[in-house]
N, C-alpha and C positions, 0 to 999 in steps of 0.2 A: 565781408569777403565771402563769397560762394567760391567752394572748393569742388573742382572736378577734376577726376583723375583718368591717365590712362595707361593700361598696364605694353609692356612691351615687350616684345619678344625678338632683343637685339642678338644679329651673328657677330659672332666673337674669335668664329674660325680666322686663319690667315687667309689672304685675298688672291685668289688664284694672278697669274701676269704681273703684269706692270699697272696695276689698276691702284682707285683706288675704292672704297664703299660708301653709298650713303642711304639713307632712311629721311625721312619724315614724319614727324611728329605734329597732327594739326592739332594748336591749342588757343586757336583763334574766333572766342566766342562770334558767333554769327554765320560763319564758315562752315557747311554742314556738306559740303561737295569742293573739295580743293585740287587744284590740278598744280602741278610743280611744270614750268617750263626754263629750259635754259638758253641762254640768246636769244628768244623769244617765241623757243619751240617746245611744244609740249616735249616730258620727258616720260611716255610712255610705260615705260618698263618700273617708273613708281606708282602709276595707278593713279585713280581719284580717292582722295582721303579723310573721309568723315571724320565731323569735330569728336575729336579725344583717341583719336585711333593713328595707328601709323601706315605708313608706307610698307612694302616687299622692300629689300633692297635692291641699290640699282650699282652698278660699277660703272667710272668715272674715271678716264686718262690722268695721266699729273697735269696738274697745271692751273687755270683758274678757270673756275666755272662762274656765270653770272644767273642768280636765280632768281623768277619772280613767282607769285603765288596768286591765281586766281581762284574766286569765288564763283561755281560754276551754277547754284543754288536759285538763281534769281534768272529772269528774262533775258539778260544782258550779262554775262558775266563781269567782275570787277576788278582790277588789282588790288587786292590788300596787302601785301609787302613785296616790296621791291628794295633789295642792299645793294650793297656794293659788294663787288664780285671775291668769291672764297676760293683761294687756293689751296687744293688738295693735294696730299704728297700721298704717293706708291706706298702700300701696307696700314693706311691707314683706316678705321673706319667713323664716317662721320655723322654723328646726328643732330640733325636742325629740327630749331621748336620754332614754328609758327606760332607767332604770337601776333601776328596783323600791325604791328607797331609803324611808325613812320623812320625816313632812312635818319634820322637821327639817333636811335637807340640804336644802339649793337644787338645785330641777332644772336639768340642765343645757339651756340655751338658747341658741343662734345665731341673731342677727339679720343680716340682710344690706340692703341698702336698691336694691331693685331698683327704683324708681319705680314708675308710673303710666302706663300706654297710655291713649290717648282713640282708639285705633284697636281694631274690632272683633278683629282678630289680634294680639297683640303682637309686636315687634321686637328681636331681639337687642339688649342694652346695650354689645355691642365687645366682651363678654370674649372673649379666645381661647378656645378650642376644649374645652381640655382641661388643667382647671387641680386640684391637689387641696387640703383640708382636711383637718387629722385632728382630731380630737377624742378628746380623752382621758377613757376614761369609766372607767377598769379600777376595780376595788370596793377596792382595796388603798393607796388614793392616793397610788401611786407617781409622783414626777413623771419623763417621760421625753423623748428625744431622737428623734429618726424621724429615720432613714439609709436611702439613697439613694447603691445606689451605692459602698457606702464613707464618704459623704460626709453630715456632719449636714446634712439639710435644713430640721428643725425642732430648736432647742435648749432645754432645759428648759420643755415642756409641761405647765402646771400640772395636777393633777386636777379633772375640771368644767370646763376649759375645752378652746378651738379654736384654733383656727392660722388666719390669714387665709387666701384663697385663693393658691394661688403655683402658674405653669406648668411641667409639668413635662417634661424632654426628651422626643423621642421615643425614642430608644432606653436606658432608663431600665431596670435588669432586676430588681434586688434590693432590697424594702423590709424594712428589720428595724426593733424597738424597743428600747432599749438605756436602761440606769438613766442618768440624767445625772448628768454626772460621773463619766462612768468608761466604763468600755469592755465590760462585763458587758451583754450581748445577753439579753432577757427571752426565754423559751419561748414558744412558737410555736402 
């Protein structure tokens, strides 16, 4: 398993309106220029999004969005995943992991429940500062452990899924991935 990571710098603030938020996460080896369109229009205001990096966020009506994800990279662009459509509710904020899968797997998605601001800026919700998530996207559906430290921080992280948020120290130095249940540290 070749492990690549990508750090993110998710808003956590509540969502100005009646909106709601999303990001993107390309983790779609091959995919080195991904464009997000919804109904079959590009969605602008995410940008194009290099493999392991994310999206700006974009805000999103209630209701159901349908997304597909091209690969903008090559002569021709491609579709590399197309689901079935995600209904987003008001205050929420959502992040999708392109993982290029076919509409059989479930994409993987993080919901977070940030509320609603009735205030033209939004206001921090209290989280501390500097908290992480991992999400397990690897194509191999390994499930695994993220260490910190020495120290399991996250323990048998399914495939397709996420780890709550959880604070991490400041002087924190060494994260690895490692098989759970064992001690066998995945490539890097």
């Amino acid at each position: 398993t070749t492990i690549k990571h990508a750090l993110v710098d998710e808003n956590l603030t509540p969502v100005d309106g009646n909106f709601a938020r999303l990001m993107i996460i390309n983790a779609a080896a091959g995919a080195n220029n991904l464009q997000t369109s919804n109904r079959g229009s590009p969605v602008d205001s995410l940008g194009q999004v290099d493999y392991t990096h994310s999206s700006t966020s974009a805000l999103f009506g209630a209701g159901e969005i349908a997304l597909s994800f091209q690969a903008l990279d090559q002569a021709s662009p491609r579709i590399i995943e197309l689901k079935a459509p995600l209904t987003v509710e008001v205050g929420k904020s959502y992040v999708y992991v392109v993982t290029g899968t076919t509409n059989s797997i479930p994409p993987i998605v993080l919901i977070t429940d940030v509320g609603v601001s009735t205030l033209p800026t939004a206001t921090p919700t209290g989280i501390p500062a500097f908290q992480v998530r991992f999400i397990n996207a690897l194509s191999d559906k390994t499930t695994v452990d993220l260490v910190l430290d020495n120290q399991a921080l996250f323990k048998n992280v399914q495939p397709g899924s996420g780890t709550p948020f959880t604070p991490l120290p400041s002087q924190s130095n060494t994260v690895l991935l490692r098989n759970s249940g064992s001690q066998t540290m995945l490539d890097q």
